[in-house]
Every structure is written in C-alpha cells, then in structure tokens.
N, C-alpha and C positions, 0 to 999 in steps of 0.2 A: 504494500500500500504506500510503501514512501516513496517510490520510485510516480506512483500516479500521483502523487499532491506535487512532487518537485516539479512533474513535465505540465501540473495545470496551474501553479501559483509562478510556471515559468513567463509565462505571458503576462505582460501589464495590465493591460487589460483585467484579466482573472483578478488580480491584486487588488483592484479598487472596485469591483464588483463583490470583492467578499468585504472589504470595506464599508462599502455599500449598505449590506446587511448583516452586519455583524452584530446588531444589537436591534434592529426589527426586521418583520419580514415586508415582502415587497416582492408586486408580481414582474413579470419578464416587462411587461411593458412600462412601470415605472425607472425597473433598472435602466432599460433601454433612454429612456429619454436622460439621462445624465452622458449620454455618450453619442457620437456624429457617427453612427454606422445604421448597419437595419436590428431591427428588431430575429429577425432569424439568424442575423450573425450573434446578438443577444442571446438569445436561447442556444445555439452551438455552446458557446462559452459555461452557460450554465451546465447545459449537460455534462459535460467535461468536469465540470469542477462538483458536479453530484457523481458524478462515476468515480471517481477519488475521494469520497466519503468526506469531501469540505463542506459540502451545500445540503442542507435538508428541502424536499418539496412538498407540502402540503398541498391537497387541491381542494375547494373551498366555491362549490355548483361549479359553474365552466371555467373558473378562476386557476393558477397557479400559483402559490407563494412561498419565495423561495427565502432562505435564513443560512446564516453562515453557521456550520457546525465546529466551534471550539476543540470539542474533544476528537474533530476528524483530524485537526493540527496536533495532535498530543502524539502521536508516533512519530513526528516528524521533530515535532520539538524533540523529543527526547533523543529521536537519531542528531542532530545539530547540537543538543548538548552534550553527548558524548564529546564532540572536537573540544569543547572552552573546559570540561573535567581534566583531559589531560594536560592542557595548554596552564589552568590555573595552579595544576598541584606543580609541575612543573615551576612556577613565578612563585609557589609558595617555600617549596626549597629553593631555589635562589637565592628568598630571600631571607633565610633561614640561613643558609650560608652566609650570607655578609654579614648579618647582623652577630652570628657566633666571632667571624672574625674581626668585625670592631668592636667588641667586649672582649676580646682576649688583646687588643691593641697590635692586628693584626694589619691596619690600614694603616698607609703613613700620609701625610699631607705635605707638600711639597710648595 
C-alpha cells in the first residue's frame, strides 16, 4: 500500500485535493471547481487516490462525497519515519560524543 499512496500523493494535484478534504467532505464537483481542468480529470484523480486507501467515498442519493483518510497516511508515515529514526539516533550519539569529550576537556579552543 505504500508504494500506491507515494505514486498518488506523487502528483500535485492529488496533494491539494487531499488538502482539500482533509477535514470535510466534499463532492467531485466542488473539489473540481478549486482547480482549471475538467471535472473527469477531477474524479480520475480521486479515484486514484481512493484506490491507495487516502480518500474515503460516501454516496449520499446520486451524490458523491469524498474525505481524506488520515489513517490511509499512517503506513506511509510510518515507512518515512523509519528514514529520520535512524538519521536522529545517529545526531543523538554525535552528540553524545562531543558532549562526553568537552566534559573530559577533550576540545581545545584555538
């Protein structure tokens, strides 16, 4: 699944359409009019990004309303925290090292 959220949050587009609805829902035709294309390339985009488990869609009589799914970003988040886990423990001896050597008067100042 993280491989489909990276190639649907890979487009700009996608990005500000989950923006969009990230905290209400909203049908294809309102997303569509924040944006200069068609409304079918609107709805491409959505689907996409409901086939990657980002978007939920309600239907509501002949209605669609579509809402950003948080926890469809939580594998992904977690695959991208992986990289800053290693990267921080890493900065955290560092800095563990410096600090044991300017307590032992390990550093000289010049």
């Amino acid at each position: 699944m993280v491989d489909l959220a990276l190639r649907a949050i890979a487009e700009p587009r996608r990005r500000e359409i989950l923006r969009l609805i990230w905290d209400a829902e909203l049908t294809s035709g309102a997303i569509a009019s924040h944006f200069e294309v068609t409304r079918p390339a609107i709805s491409q985009h959505l689907r996409v990004l409901a086939d990657a488990g980002l978007v939920s869609v309600r239907r509501q009589g002949t209605r669609r309303l579509y809402r950003a799914r948080p926890e469809g970003l939580a594998e992904l988040r977690e695959f991208l925290e992986g990289f800053w886990e290693g990267r921080l423990w890493l900065l955290k001896q560092a800095a563990e090292a410096e600090e044991r050597r300017a307590s032992q008067g390990g550093t000289e100042r010049t």
